[in-house]
Biopython code that builds the backbone (N, CA, C, O; Angstrom):
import numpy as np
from Bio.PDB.StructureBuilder import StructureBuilder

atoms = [
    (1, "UNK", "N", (96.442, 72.188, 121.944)),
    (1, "UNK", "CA", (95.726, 73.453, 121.830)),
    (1, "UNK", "C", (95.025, 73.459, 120.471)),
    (1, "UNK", "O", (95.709, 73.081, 119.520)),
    (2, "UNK", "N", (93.839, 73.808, 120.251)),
    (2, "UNK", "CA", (92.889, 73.910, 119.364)),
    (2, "UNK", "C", (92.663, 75.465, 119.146)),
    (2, "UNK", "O", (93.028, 76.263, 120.010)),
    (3, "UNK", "N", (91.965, 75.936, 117.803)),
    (3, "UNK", "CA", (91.666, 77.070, 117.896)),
    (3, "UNK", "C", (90.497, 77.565, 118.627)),
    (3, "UNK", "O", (89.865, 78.609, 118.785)),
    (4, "UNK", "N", (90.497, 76.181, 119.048)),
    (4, "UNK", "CA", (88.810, 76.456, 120.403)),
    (4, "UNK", "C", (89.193, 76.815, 121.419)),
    (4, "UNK", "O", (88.414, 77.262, 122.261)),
    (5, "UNK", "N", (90.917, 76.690, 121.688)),
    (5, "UNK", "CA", (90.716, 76.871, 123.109)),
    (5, "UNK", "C", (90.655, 78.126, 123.964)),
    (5, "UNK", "O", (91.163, 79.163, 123.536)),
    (6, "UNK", "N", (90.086, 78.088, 125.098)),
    (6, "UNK", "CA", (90.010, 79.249, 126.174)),
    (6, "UNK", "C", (91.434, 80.260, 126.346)),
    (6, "UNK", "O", (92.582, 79.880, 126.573)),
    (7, "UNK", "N", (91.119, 81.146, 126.227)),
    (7, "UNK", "CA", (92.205, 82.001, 126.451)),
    (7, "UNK", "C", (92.637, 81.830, 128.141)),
    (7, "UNK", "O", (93.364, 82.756, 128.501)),
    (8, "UNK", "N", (92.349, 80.900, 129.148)),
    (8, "UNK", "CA", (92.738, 80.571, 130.205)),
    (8, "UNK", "C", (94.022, 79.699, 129.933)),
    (8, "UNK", "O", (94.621, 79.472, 130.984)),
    (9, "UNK", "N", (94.393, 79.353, 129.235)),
    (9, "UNK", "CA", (95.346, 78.042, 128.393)),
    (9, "UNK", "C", (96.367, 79.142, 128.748)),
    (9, "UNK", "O", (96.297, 80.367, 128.651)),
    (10, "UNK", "N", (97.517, 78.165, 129.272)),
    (10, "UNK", "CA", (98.735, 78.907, 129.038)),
    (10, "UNK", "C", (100.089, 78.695, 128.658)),
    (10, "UNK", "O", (100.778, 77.801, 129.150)),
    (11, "UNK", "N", (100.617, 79.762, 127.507)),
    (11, "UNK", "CA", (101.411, 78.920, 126.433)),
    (11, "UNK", "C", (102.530, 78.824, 127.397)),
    (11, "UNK", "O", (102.821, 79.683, 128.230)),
    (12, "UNK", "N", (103.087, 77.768, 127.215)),
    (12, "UNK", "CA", (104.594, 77.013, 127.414)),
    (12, "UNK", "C", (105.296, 76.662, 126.367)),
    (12, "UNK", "O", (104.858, 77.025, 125.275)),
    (13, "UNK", "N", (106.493, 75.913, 126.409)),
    (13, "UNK", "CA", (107.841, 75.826, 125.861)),
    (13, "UNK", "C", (107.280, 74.672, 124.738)),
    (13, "UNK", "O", (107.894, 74.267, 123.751)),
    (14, "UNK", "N", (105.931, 74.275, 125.193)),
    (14, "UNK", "CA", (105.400, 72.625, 124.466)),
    (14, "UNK", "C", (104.365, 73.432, 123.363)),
    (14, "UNK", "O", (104.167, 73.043, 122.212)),
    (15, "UNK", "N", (103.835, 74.485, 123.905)),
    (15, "UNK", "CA", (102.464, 74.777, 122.952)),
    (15, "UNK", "C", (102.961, 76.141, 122.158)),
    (15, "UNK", "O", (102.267, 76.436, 121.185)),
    (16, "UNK", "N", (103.977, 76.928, 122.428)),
    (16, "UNK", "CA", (104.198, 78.219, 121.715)),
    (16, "UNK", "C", (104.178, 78.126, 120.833)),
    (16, "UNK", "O", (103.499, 79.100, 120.510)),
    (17, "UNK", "N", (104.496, 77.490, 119.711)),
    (17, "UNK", "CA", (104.651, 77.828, 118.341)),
    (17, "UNK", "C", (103.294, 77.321, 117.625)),
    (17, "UNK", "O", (103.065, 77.745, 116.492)),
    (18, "UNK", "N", (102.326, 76.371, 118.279)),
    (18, "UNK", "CA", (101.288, 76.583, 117.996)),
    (18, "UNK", "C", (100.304, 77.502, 117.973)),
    (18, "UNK", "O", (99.322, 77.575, 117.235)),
    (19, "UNK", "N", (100.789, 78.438, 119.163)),
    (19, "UNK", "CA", (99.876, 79.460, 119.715)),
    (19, "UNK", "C", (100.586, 80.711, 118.437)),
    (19, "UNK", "O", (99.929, 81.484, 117.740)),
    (20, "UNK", "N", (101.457, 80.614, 118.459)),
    (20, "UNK", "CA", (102.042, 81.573, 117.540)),
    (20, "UNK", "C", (101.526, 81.602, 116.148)),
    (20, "UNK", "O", (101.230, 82.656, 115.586)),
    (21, "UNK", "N", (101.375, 79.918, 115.361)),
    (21, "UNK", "CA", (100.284, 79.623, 114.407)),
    (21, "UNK", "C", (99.088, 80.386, 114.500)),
    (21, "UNK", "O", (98.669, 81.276, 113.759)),
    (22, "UNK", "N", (98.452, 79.727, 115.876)),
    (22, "UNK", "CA", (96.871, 80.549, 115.549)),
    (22, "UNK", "C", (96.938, 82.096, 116.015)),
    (22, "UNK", "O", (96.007, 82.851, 115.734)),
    (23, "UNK", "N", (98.301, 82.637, 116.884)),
    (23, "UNK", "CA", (98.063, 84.129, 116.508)),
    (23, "UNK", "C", (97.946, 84.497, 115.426)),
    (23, "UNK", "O", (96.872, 85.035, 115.157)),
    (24, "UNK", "N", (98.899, 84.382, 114.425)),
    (24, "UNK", "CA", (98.904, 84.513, 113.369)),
    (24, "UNK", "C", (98.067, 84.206, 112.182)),
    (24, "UNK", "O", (98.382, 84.796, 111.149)),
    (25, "UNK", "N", (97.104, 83.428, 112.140)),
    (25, "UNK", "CA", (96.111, 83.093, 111.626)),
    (25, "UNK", "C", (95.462, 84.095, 112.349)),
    (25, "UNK", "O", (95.681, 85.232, 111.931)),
    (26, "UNK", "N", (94.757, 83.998, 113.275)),
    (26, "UNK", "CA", (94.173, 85.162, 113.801)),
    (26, "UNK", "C", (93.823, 86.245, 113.378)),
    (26, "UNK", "O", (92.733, 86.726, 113.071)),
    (27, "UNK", "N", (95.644, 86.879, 113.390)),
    (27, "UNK", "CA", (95.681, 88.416, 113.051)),
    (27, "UNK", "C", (95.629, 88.251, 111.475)),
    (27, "UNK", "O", (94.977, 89.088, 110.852)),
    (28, "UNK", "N", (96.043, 87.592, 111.028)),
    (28, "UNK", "CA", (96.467, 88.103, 109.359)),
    (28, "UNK", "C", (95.264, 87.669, 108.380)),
    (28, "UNK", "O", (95.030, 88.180, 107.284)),
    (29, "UNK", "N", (94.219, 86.142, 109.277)),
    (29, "UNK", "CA", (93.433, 85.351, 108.322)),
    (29, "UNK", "C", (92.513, 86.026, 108.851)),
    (29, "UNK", "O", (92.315, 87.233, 108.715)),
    (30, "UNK", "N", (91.629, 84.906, 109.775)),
    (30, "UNK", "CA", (90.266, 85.223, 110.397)),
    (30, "UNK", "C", (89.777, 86.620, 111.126)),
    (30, "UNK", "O", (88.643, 87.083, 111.010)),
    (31, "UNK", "N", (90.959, 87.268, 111.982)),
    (31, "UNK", "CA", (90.601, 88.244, 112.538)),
    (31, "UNK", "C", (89.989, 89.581, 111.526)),
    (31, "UNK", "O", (89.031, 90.312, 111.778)),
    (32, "UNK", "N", (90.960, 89.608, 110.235)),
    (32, "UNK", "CA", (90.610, 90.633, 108.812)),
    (32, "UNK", "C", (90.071, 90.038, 107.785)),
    (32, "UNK", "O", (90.280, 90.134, 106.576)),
    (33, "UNK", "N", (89.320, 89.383, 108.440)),
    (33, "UNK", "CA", (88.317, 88.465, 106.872)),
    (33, "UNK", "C", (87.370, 89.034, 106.282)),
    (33, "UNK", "O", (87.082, 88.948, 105.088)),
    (34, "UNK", "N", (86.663, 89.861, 107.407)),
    (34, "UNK", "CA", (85.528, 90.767, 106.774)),
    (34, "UNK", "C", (86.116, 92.171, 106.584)),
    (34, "UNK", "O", (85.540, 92.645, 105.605)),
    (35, "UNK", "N", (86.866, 92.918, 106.998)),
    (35, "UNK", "CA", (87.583, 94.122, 106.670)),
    (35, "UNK", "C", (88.321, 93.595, 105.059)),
    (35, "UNK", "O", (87.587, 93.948, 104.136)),
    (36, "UNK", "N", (89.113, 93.126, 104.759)),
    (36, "UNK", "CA", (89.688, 92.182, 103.420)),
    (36, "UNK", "C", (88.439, 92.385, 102.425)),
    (36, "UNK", "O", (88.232, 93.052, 101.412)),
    (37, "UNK", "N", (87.656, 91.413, 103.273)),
    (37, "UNK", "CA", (86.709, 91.242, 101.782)),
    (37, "UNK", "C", (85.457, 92.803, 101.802)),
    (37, "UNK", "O", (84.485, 92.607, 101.073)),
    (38, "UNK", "N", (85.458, 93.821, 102.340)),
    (38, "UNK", "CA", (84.808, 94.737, 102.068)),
    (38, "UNK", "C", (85.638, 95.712, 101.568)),
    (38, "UNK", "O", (85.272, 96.787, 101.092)),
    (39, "UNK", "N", (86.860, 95.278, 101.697)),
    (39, "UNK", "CA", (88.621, 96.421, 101.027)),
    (39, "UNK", "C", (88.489, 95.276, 99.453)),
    (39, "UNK", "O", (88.810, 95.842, 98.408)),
    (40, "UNK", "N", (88.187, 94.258, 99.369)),
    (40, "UNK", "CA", (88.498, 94.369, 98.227)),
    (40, "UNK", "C", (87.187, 94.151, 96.836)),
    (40, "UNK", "O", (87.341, 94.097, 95.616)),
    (41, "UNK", "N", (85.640, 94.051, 97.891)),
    (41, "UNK", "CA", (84.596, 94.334, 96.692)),
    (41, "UNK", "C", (84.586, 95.916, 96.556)),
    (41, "UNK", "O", (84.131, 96.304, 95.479)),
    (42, "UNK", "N", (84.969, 96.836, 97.375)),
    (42, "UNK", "CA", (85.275, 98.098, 97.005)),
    (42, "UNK", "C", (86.431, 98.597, 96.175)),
    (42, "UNK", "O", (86.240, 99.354, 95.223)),
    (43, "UNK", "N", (87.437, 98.246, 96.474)),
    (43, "UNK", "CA", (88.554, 98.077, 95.311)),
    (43, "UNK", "C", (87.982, 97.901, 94.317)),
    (43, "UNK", "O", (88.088, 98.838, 93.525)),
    (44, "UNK", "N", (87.196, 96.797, 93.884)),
    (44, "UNK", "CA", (87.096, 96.160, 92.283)),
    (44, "UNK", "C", (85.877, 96.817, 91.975)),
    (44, "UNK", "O", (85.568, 96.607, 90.802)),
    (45, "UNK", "N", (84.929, 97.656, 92.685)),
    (45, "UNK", "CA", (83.817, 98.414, 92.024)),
    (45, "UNK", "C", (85.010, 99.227, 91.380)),
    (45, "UNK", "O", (85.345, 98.874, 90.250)),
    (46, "UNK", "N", (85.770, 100.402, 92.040)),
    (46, "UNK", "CA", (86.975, 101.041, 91.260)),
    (46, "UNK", "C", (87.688, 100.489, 90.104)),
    (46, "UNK", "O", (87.479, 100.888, 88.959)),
    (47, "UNK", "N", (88.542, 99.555, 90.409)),
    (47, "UNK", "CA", (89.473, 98.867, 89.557)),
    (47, "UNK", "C", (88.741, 97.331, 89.197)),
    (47, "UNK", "O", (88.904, 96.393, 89.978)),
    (48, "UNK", "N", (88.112, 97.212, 88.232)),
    (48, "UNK", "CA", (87.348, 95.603, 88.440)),
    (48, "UNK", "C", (88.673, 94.584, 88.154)),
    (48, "UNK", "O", (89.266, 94.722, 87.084)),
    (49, "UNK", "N", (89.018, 93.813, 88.883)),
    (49, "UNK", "CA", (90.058, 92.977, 88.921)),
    (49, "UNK", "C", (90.164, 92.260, 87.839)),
    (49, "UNK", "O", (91.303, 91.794, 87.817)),
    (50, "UNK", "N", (89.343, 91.813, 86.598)),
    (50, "UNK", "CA", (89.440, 91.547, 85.684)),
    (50, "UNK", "C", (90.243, 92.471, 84.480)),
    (50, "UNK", "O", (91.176, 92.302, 83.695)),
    (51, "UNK", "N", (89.537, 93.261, 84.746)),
    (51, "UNK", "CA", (90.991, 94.612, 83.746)),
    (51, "UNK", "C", (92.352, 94.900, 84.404)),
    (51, "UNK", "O", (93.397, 95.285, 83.879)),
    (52, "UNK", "N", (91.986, 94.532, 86.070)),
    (52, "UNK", "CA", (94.074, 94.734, 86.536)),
    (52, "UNK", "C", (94.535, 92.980, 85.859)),
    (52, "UNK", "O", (95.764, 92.978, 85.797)),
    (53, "UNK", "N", (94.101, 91.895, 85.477)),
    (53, "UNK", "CA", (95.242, 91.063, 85.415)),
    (53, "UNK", "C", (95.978, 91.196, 84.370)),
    (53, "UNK", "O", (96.980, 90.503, 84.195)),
    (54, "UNK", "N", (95.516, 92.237, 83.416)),
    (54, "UNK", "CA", (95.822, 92.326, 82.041)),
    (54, "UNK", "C", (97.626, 92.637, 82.137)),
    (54, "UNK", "O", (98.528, 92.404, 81.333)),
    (55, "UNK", "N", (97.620, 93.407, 83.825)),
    (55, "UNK", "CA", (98.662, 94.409, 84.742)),
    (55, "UNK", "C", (99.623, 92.971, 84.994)),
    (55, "UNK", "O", (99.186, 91.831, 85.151)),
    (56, "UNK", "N", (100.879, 93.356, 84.981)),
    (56, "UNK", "CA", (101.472, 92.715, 85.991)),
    (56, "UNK", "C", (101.775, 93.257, 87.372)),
    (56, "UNK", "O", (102.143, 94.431, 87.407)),
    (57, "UNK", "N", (101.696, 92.706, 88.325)),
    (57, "UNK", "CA", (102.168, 93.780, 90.125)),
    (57, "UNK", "C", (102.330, 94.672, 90.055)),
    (57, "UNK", "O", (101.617, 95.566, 90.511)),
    (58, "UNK", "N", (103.947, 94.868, 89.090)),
    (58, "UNK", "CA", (104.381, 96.231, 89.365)),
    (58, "UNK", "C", (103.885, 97.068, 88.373)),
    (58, "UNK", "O", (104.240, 98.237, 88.532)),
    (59, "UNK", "N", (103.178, 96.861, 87.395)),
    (59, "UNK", "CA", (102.400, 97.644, 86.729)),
    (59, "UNK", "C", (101.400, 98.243, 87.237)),
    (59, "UNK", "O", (101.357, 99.441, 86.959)),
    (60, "UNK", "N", (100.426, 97.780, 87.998)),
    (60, "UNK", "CA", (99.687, 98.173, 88.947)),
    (60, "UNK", "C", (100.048, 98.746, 89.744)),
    (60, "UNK", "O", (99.283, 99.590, 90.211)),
    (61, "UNK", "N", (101.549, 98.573, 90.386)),
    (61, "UNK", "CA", (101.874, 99.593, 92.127)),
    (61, "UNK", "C", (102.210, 100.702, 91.089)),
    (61, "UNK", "O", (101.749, 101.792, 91.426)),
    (62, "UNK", "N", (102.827, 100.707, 90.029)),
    (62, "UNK", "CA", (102.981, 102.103, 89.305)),
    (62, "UNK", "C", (101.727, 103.100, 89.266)),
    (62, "UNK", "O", (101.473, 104.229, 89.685)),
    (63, "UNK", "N", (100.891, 101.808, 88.338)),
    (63, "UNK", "CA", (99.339, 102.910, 87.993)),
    (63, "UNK", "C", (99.240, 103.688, 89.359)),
    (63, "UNK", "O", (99.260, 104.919, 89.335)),
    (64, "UNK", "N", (99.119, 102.905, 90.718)),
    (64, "UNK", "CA", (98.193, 103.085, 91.818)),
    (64, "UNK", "C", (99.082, 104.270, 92.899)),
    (64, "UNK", "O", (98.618, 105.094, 93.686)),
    (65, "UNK", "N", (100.594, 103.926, 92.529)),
    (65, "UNK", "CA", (101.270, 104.685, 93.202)),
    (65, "UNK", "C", (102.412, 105.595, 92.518)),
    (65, "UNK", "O", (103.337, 106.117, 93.141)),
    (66, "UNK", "N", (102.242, 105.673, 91.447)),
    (66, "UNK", "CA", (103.435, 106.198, 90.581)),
    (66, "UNK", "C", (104.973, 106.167, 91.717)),
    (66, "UNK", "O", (105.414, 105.987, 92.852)),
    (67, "UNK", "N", (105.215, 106.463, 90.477)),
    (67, "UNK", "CA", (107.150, 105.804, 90.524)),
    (67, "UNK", "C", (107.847, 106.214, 91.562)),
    (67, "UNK", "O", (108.361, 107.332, 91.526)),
    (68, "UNK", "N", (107.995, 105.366, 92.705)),
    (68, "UNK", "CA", (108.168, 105.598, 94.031)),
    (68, "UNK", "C", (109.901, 106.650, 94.024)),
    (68, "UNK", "O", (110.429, 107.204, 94.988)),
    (69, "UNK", "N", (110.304, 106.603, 92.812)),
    (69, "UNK", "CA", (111.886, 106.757, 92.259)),
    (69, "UNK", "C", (111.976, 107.662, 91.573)),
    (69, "UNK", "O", (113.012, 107.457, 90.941)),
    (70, "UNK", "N", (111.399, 108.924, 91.141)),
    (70, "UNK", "CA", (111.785, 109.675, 90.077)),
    (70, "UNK", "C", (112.758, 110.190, 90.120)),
    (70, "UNK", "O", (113.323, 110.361, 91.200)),
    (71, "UNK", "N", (113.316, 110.640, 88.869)),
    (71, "UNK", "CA", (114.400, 111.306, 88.824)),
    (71, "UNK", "C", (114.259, 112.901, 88.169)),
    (71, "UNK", "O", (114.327, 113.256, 86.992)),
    (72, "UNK", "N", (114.093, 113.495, 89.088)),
    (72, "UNK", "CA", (113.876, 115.284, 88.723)),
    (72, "UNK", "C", (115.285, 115.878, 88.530)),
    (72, "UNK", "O", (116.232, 115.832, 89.315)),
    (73, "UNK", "N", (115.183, 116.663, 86.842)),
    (73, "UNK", "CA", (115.837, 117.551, 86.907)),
    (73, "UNK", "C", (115.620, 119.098, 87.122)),
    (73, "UNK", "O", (114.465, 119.523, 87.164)),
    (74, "UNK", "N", (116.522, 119.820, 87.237)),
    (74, "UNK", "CA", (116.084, 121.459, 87.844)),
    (74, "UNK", "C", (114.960, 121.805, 86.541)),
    (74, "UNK", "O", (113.922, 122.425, 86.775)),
    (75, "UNK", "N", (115.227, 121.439, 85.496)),
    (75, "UNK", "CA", (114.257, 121.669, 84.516)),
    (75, "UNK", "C", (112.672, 121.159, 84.693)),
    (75, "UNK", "O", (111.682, 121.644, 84.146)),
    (76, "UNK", "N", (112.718, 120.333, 85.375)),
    (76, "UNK", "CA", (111.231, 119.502, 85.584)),
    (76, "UNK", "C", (110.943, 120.361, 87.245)),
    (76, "UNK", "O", (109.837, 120.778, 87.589)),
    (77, "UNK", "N", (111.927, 120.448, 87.898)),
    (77, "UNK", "CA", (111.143, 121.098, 89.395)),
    (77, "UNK", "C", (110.944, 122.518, 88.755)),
    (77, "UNK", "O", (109.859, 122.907, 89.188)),
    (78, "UNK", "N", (111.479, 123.484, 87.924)),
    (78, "UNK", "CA", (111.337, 124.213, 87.606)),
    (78, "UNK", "C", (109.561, 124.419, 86.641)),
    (78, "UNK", "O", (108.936, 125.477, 86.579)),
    (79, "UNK", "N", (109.130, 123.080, 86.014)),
    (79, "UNK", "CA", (108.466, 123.389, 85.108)),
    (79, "UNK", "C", (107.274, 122.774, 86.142)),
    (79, "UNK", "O", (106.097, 123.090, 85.966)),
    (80, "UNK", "N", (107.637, 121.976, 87.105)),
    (80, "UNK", "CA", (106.185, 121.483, 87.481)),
    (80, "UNK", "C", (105.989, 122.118, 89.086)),
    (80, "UNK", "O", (105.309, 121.392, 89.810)),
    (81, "UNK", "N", (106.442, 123.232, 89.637)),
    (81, "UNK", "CA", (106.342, 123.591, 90.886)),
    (81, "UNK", "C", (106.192, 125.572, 90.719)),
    (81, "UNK", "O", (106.697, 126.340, 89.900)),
    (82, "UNK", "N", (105.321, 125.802, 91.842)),
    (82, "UNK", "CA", (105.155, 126.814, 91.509)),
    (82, "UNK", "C", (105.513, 127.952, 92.820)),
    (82, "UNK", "O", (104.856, 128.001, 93.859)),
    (83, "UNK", "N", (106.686, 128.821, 92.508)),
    (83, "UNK", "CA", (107.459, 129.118, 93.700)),
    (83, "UNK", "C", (106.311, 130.263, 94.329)),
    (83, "UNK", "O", (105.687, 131.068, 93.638)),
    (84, "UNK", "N", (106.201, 130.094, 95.967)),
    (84, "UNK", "CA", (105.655, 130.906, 96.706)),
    (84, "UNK", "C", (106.327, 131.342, 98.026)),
    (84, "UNK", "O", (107.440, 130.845, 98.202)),
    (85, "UNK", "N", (105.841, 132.229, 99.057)),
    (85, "UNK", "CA", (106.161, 132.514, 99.649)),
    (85, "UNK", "C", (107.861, 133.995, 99.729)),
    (85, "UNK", "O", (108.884, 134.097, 100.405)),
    (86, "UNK", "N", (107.278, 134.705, 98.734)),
    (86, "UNK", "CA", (107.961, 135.032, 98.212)),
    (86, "UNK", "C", (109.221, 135.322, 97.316)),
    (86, "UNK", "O", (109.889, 136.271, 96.907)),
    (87, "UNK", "N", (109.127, 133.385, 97.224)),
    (87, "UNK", "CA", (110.390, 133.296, 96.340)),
    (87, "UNK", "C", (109.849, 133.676, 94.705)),
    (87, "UNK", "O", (108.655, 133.961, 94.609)),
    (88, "UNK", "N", (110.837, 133.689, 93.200)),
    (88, "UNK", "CA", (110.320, 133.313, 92.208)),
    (88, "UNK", "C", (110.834, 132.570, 91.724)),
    (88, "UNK", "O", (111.590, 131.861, 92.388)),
    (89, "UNK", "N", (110.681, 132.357, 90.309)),
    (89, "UNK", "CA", (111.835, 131.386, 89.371)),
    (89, "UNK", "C", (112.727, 132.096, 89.039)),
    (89, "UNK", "O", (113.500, 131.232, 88.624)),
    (90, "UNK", "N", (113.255, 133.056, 88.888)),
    (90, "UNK", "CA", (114.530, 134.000, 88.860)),
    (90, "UNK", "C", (115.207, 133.903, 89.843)),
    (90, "UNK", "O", (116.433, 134.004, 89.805)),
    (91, "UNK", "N", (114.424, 133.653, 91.084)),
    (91, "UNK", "CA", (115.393, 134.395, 92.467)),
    (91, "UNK", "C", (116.386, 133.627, 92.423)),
    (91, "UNK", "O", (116.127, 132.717, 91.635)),
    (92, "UNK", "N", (117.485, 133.509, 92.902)),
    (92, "UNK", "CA", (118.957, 132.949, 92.910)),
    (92, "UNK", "C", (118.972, 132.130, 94.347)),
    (92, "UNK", "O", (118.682, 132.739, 95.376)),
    (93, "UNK", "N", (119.345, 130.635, 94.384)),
    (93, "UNK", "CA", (119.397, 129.841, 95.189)),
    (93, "UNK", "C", (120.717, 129.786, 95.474)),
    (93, "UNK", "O", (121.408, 129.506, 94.494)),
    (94, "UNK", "N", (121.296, 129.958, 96.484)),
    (94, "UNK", "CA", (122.885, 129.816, 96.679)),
    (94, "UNK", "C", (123.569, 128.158, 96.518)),
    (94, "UNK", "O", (123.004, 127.098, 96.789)),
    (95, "UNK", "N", (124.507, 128.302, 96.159)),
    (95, "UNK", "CA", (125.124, 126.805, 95.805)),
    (95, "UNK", "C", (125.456, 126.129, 97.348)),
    (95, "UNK", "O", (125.345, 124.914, 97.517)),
    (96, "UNK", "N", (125.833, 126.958, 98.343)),
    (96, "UNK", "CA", (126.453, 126.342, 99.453)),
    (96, "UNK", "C", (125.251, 126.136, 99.988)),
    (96, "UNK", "O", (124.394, 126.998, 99.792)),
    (97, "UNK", "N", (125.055, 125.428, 100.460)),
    (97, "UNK", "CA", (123.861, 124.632, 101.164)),
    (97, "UNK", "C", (123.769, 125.422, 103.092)),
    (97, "UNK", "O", (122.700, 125.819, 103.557)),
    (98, "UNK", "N", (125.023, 125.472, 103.832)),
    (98, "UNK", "CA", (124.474, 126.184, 104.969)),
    (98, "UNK", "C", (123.974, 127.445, 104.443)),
    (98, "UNK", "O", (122.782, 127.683, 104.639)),
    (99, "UNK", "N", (124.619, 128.224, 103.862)),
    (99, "UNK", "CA", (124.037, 129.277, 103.787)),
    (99, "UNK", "C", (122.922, 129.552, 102.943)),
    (99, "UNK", "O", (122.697, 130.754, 102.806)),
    (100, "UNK", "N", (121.883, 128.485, 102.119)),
    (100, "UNK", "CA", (120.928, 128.442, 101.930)),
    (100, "UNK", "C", (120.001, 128.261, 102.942)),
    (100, "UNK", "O", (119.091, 129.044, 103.214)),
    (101, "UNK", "N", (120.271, 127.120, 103.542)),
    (101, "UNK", "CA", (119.829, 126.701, 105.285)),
    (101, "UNK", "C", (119.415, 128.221, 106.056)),
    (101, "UNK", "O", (118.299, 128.592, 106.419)),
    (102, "UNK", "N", (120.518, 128.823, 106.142)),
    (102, "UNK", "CA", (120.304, 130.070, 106.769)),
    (102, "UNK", "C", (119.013, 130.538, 106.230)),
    (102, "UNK", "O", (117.864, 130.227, 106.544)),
    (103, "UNK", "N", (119.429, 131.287, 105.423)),
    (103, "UNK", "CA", (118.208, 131.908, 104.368)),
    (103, "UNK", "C", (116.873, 131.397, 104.437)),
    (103, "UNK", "O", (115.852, 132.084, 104.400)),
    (104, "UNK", "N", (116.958, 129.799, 104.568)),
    (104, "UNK", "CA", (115.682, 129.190, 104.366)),
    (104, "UNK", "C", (115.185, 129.763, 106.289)),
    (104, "UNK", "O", (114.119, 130.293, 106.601)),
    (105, "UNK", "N", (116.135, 129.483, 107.066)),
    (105, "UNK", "CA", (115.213, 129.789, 108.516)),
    (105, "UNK", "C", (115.281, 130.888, 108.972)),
    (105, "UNK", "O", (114.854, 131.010, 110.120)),
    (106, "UNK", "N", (115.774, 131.982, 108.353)),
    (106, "UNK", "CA", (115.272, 133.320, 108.900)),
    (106, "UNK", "C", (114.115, 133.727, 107.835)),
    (106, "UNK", "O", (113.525, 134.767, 108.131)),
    (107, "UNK", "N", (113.708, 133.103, 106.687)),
    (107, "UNK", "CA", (112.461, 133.104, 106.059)),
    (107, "UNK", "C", (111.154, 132.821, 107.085)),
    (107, "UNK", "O", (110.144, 133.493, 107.287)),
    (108, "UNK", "N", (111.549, 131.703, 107.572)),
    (108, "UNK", "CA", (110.684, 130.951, 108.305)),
    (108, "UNK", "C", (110.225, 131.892, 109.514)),
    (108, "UNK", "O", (109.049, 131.769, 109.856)),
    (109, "UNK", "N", (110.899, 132.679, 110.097)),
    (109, "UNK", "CA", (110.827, 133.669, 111.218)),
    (109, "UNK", "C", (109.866, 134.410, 110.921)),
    (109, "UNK", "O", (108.913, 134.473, 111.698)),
    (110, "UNK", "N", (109.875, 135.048, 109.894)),
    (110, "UNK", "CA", (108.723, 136.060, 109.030)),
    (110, "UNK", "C", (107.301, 135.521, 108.733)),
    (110, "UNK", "O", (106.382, 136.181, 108.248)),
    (111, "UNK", "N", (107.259, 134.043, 109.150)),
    (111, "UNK", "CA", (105.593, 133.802, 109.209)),
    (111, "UNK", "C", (105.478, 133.301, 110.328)),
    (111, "UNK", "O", (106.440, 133.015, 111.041)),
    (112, "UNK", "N", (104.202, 133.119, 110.649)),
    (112, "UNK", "CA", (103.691, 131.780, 112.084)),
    (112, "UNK", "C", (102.667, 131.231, 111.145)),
    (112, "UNK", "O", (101.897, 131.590, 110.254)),
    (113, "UNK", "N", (103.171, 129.869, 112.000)),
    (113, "UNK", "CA", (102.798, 128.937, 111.588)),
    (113, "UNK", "C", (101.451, 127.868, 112.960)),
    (113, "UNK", "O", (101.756, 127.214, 113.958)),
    (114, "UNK", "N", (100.425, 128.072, 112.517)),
    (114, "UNK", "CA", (98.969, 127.546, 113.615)),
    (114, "UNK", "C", (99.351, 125.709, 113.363)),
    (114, "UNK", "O", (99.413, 124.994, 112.363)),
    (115, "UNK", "N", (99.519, 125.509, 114.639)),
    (115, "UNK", "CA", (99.403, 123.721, 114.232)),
    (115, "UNK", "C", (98.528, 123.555, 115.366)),
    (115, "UNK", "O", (98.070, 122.445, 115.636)),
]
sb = StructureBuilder()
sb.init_structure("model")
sb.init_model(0)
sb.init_chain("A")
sb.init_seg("    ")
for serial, (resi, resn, name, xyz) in enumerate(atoms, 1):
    if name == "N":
        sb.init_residue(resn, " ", resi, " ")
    sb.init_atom(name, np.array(xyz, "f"), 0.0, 1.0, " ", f" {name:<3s}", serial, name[0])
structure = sb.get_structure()
């Protein structure tokens, strides 16, 4: 089997893992060759790839995706979120969790919601 051949060809126990090769080439190489290379002269008008090598990987998935991991304290959800729906930053959150639960879905009753 060649990558010429007719899709009339049919894989057996002798040719599968070749065919599995050129799927795979296929899907991952040739089939996204021109999607790839128009994802990545657009990328580098943005980011010119010469200023990311300065980056190592994960320096870059940081810049591009910040820290998939943070660690929030009540002080930071407190300082960077802004309570609505009639809650405030005073209002009192109960420690037991069902009976916050509660609270949270008979809240929910009091609006509709259009999807």
């Amino acid at each position: 089997m060649s990558s010429d051949a007719t899709c009339d060809l049919q894989v057996t126990i002798d040719n599968v893992e070749e065919y599995a090769e050129l799927t795979e080439s296929f899907c991952l190489e040739r089939g996204i060759a021109r999607q790839m290379q128009a994802f990545y002269q657009g990328f580098n008008q943005v980011f010119p790839m010469d200023k990311l090598r300065a980056f190592s990987p994960e320096e870059v998935r940081v810049m591009l995706c910040g820290d998939q991991n943070p660690q929030w304290t009540r002080e930071d959800l407190l300082n960077y979120t802004e309570p609505k729906l009639g809650y405030t930053r005073d209002r009192y959150v109960p420690k037991n969790r069902f009976s916050w639960f509660i609270q949270f879905v008979i809240s929910c009753l009091h609006y509709s919601f259009a999807f």
